[in-house]
C-alpha positions as MATLAB code, in Angstrom:
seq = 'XXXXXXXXXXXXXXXXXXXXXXXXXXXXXXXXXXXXXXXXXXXXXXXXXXXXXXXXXXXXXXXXXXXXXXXXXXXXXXXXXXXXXXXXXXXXXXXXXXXXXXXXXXXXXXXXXXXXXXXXXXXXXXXXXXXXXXXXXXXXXXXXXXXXXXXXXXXXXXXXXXXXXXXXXXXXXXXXXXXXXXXXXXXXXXXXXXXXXXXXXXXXXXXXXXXXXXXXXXXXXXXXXXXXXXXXXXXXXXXXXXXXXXXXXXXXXXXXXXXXXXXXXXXXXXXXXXXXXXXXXXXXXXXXXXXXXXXXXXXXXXXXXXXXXXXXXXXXXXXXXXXXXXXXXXXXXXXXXXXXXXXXXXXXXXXXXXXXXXXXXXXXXXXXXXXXXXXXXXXXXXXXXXXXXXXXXXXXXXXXXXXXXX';
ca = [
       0.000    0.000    0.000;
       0.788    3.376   -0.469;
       0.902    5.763    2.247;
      -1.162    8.914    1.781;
       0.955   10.882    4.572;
       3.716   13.423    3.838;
       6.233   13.639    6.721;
       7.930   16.663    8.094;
      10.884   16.604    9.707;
      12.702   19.305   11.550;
      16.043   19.747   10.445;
      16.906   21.155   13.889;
      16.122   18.954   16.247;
      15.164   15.285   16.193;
      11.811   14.163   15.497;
       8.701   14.451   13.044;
       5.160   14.966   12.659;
       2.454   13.340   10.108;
       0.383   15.287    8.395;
      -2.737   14.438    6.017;
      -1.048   14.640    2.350;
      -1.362   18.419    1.108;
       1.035   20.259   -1.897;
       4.660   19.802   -0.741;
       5.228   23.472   -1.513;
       2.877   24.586    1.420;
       4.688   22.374    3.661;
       8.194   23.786    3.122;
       9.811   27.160    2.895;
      12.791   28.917    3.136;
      14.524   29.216    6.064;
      12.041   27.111    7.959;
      14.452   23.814    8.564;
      11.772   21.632    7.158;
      12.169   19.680    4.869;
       9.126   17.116    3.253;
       9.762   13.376    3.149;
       7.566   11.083    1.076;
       7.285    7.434    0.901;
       9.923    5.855   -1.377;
       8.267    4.726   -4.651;
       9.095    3.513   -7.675;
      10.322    6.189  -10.523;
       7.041    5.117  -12.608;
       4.713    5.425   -9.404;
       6.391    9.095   -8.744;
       5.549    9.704  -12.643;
       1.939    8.919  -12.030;
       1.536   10.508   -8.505;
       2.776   13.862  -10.543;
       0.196   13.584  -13.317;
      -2.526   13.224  -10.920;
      -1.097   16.174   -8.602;
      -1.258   18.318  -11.726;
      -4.792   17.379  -12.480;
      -5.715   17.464   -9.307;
      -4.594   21.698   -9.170;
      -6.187   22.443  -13.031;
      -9.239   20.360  -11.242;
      -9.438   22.367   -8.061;
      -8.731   25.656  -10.231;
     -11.451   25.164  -12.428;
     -14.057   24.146   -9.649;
     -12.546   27.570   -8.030;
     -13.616   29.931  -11.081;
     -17.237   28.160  -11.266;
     -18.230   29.122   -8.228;
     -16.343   32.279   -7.785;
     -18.502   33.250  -10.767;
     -21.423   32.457   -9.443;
     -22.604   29.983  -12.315;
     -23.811   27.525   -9.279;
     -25.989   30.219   -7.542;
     -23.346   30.033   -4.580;
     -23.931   33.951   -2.580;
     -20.102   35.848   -3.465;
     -20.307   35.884    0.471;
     -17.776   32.507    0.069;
     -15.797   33.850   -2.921;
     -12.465   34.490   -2.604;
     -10.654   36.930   -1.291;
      -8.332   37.131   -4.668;
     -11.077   37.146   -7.066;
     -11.190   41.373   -6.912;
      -8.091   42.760   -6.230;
      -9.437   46.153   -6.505;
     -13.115   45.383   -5.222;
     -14.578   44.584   -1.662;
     -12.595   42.071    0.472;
     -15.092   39.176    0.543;
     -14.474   37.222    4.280;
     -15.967   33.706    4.440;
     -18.193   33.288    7.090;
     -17.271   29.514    7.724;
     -13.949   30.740    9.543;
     -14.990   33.072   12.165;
     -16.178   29.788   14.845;
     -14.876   31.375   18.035;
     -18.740   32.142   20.323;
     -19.787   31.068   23.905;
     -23.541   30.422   22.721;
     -24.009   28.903   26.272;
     -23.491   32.494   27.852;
     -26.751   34.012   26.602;
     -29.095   36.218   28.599;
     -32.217   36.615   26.885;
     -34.618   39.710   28.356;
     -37.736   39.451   27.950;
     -40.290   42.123   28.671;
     -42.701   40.662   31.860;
     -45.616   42.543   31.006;
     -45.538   43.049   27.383;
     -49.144   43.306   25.331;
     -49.859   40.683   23.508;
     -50.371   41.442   19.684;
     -51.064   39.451   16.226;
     -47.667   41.000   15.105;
     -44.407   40.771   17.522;
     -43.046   44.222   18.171;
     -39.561   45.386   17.606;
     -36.867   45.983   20.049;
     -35.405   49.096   18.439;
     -32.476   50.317   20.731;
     -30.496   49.079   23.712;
     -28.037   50.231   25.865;
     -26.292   49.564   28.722;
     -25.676   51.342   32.006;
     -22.241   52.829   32.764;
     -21.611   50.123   35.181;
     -22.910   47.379   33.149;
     -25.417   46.191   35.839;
     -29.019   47.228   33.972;
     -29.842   47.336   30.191;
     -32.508   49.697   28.961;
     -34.319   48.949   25.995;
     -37.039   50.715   23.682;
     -39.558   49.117   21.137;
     -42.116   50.033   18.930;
     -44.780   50.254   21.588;
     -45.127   50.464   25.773;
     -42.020   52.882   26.190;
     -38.762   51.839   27.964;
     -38.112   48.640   29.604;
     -35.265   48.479   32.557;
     -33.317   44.991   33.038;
     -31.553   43.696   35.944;
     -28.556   42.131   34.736;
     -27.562   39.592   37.780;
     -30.791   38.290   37.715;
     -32.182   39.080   33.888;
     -35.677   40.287   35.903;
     -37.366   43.178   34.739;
     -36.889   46.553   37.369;
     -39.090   48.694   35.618;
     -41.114   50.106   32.529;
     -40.175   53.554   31.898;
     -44.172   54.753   30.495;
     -44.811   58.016   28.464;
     -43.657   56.948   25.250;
     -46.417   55.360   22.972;
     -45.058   55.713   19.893;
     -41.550   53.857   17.991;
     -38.461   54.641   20.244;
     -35.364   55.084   18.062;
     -32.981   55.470   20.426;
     -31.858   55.061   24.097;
     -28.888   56.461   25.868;
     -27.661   56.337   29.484;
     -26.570   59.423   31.176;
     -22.804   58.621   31.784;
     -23.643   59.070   35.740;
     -26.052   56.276   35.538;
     -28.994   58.634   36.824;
     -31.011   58.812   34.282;
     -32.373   57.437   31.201;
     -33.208   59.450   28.232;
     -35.193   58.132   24.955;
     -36.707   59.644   21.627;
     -38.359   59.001   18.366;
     -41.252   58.697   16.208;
     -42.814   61.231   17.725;
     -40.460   64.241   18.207;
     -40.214   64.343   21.791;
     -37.373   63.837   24.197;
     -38.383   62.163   27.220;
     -36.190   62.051   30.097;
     -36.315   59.566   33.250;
     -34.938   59.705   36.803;
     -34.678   56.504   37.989;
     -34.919   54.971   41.280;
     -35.605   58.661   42.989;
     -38.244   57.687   45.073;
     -40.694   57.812   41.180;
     -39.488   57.493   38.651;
     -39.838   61.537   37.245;
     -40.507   62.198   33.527;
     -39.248   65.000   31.881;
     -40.568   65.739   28.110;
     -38.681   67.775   26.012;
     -40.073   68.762   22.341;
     -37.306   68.669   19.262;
     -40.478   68.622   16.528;
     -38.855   65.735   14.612;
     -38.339   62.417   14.850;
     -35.474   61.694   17.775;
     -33.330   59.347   15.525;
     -30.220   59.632   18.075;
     -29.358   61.010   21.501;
     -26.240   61.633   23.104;
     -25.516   62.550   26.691;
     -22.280   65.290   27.313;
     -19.668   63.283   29.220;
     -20.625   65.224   32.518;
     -24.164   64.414   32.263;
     -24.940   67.971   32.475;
     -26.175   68.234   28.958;
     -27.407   66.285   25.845;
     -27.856   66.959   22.434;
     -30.302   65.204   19.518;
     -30.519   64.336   16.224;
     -33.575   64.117   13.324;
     -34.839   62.252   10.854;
     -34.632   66.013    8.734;
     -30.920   66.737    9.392;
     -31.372   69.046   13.104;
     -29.039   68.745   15.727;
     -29.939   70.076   18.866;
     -28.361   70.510   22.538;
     -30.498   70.888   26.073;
     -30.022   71.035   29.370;
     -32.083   68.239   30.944;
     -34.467   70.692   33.572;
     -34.594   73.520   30.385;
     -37.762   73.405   28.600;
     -35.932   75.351   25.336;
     -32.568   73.828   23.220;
     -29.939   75.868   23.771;
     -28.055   75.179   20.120;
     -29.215   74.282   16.852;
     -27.250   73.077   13.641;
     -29.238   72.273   10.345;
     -27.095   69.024    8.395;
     -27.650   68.534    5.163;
     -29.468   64.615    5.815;
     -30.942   62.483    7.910;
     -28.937   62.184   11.153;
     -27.918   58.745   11.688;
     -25.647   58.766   15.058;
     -24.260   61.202   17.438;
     -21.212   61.112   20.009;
     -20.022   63.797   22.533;
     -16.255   63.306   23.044;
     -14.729   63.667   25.993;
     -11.648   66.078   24.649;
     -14.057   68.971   24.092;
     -13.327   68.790   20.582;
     -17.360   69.081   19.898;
     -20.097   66.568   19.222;
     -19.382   64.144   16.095;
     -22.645   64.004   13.760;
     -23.057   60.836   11.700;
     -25.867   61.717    8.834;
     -26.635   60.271    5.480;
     -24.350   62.077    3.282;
     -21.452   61.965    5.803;
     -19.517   62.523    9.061;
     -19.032   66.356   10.540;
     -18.161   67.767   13.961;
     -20.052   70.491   15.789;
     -18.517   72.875   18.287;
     -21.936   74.022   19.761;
     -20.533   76.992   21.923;
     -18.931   78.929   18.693;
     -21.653   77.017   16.065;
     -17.994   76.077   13.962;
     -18.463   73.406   11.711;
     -15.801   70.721   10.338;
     -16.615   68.569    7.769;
     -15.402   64.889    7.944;
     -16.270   63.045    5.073;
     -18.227   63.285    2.262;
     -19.692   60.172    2.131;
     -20.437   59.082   -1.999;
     -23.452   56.693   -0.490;
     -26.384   56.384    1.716;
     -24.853   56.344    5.228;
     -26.938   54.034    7.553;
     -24.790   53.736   10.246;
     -21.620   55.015   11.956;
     -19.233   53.965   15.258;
     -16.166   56.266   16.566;
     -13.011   54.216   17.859;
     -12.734   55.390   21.611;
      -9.700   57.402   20.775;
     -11.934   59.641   18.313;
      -9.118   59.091   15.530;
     -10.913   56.583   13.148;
     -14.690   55.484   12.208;
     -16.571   52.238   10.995;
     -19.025   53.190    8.208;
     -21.732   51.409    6.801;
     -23.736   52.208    3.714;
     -27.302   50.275    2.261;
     -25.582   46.937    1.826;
     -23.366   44.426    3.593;
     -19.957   46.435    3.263;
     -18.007   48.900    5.639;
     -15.098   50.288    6.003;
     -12.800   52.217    8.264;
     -12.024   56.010    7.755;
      -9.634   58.405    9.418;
      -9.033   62.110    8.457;
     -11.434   61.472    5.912;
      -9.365   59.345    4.229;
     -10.174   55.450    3.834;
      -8.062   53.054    6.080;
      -8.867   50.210    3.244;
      -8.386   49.831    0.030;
     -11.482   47.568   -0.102;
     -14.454   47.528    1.733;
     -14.914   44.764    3.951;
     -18.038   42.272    4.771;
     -19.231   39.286    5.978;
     -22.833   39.512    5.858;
     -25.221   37.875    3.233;
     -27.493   41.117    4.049;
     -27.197   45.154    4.771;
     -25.576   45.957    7.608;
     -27.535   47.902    9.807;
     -25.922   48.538   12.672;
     -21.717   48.720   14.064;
     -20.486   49.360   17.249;
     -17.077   49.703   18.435;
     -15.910   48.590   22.020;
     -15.295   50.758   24.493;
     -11.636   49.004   24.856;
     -11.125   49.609   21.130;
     -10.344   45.880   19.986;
     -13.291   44.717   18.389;
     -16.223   45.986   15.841;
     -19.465   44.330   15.986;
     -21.686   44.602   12.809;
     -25.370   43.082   13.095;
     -27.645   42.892    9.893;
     -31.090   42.269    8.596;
     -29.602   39.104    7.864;
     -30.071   37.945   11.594;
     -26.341   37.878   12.618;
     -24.079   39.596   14.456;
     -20.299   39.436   13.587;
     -17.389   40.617   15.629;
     -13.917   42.210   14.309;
     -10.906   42.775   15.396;
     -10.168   46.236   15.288;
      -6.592   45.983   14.504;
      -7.061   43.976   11.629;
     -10.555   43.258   10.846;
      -9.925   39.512   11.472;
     -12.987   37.924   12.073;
     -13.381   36.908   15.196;
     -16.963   35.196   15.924;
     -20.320   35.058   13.958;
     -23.509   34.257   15.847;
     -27.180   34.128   14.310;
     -29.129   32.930   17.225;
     -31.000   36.535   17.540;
     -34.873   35.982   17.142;
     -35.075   38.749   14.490;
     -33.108   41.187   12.479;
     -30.948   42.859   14.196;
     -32.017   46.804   14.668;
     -29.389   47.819   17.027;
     -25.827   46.982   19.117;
     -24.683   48.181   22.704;
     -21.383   47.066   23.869;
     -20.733   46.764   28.020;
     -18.631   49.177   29.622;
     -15.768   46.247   30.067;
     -16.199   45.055   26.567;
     -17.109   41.684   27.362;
     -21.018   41.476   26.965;
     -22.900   42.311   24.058;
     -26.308   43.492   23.844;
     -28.549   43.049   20.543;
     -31.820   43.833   19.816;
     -33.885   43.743   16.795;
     -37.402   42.645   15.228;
     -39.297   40.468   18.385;
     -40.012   41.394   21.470;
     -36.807   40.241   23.538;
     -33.112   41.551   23.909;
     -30.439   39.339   23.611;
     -27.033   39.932   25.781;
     -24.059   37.488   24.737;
     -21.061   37.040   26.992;
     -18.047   36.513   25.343;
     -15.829   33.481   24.835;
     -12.520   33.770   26.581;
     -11.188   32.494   23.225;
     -12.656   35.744   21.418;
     -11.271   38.131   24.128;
      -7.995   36.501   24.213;
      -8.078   36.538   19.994;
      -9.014   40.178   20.574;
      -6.118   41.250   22.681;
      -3.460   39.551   20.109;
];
């Protein structure tokens, strides 16, 4: 019999290891003090073992080009990566394997109405110590989690229309919300009542950022307005007018201004002197937008399954980047600055690392599509929500964190 095993042995010490047969030329390089040893053969059983290596590679190639060109209705999702040197940098989903599944918390609203349709879970965020998750839906206002027990604390009422968005004051205080329909509602929690404070921006609330010192926020609209208020001020005290939708909003902590994330691009807002700086002009739809916690780069998704990074205005990549079957809807970067989740209306979540954009996990076990991302404060839970009535919050694998740090 012949043996099917190609043997490598190790020049520089004594010793070898078996490996299943693959080309010799992947097993051996320069420099590495290995060389390949094959069984010994006859010259004519050599001859053949080369013709059938050669058609094995034309074989393999031309299997390769079929399905890179799509002519079995394979998705270009699993094409390769060399097939478009100059387009977007296709990842195959098959490699990222790296998820805890068994560390899922799934909230679940206790008193939610019962409806022929299941709502939607729009937004969800953590609190600054990682120990509650708020989250708002299409109906009943904004639900409060416990997260050592995954019991429901409260339901934040006033709200009966979509929320868009929830954010945290960075004191942990209170919990602000907006959307559908153009108010800003504001919640004290755990103050004896909970006291509601309504706040009218006259568009829909598509994003809402607190100031770092919890003294302030500031809001964005579904027709381009950015405004600022102080929480116990019935009037805004600053106004911009963008030139889109506003998509996403951030208040860094360097007094540098509040970044604005709208359809046509990224821009930063000094509110106190009304100065404008323009970030990038962005050619496409802009859906969705995450800063790096350093403020230096951004992950930007447009209406489809691509994103890329940006910096300066400039793009960090050559070629976009996906691994999604469907558009990517929502990114968030962690506050530790090693990974980038993107979830989709493909129903899966998939995790990056930053450094690299190695893919780190995949996980499609959320009910629904995924709407929106929230990252803990220690970057090691993740919170999704999307279409369904339930949040999901995934712990991470030791294996992805450790993967993350490298």
């Amino acid at each position: 019999m012949w043996s099917s095993r190609i043997e490598l042995l190790d020049v520089r010490s004594e010793g070898s290891c078996t490996l299943p047969g693959v080309g010799v030329e992947k097993l051996v390089g320069e420099g590495s003090g290995q060389v390949a040893i094959g069984p010994r053969l006859p010259r004519s059983a050599w001859m053949l073992v080369g013709a059938a290596a050669i058609a094995l590679i034309v074989g393999v190639t031309a299997i390769g080009l079929l399905l890179g060109s799509g002519r079995f209705g394979l998705p270009d999702l699993y094409a390769s990566q060399e097939q478009s040197p100059d387009g977007p940098v296709l990842v195959p989903i098959e490699q990222a394997d790296l998820f805890a599944e068994q560390n899922v918390v799934v909230l679940d609203p206790a008193d939610r109405q019962e409806s022929g349709a299941p709502a939607a879970m729009t937004s969800v965020a953590f609190s600054p110590d990682g120990s509650m998750v708020a989250a708002g839906g299409t109906t009943d206002g904004v639900v409060v989690w416990d997260m050592s027990s995954g019991e429901q604390l409260v339901r934040l009422s006033g709200p009966t229309a979509r929320i868009d968005d929830v954010a945290w004051s960075p004191d942990g205080e209170r919990v602000a919300a907006g959307g559908e329909d153009g108010r800003l509602y504001i919640w004290r929690l755990f103050a004896g009542t909970d006291t509601l404070e309504i706040l009218e921006h006259g568009d829909e609330v598509t994003s809402i950022v607190w100031s770092p010192d919890s003294e302030m926020l500031a809001t964005g609209s579904d027709t381009g307005r950015v405004r600022t208020w102080e929480p116990d001020s019935p009037q805004h005290v600053a106004q911009l007018q963008n030139p889109a939708s506003v998509r996403e909003l951030a208040w860094p902590d360097d007094g540098g201004g509040i970044a604005v994330g709208h359809e046509g691009g990224l821009r930063t807002w000094d509110p106190a002197t009304n100065s404008v700086s323009e970030d990038l002009d962005y050619s496409e739809t802009l859906v969705d937008v995450s800063w790096s916690p350093d403020w230096r780069r951004q992950v930007v998704s447009g209406q489809d399954s691509y994103m890329n990074l940006y910096s300066g205005g400039i793009a960090l990549l050559g070629r976009a980047i996906r691994a999604h079957s469907g558009d990517i809807v929502a990114l968030a970067w962690s506050p530790d600055g090693r990974i980038i989740a993107s979830g989709a209306n493909d129903n899966t979540v998939v995790l990056w690392r930053a450094s690299d954009r190695k893919v780190l996990a995949r996980f499609d076990g959320h009910a629904g599509q995924v709407i929106d991302l929230a990252w803990s404060a220690d970057s090691t839970r993740l919170a999704v929500s999307g279409t369904g009535s339930s949040i999901s919050v995934r712990q991470l694998a030791t294996e992805v964190l450790e993967e993350a740090a490298k």
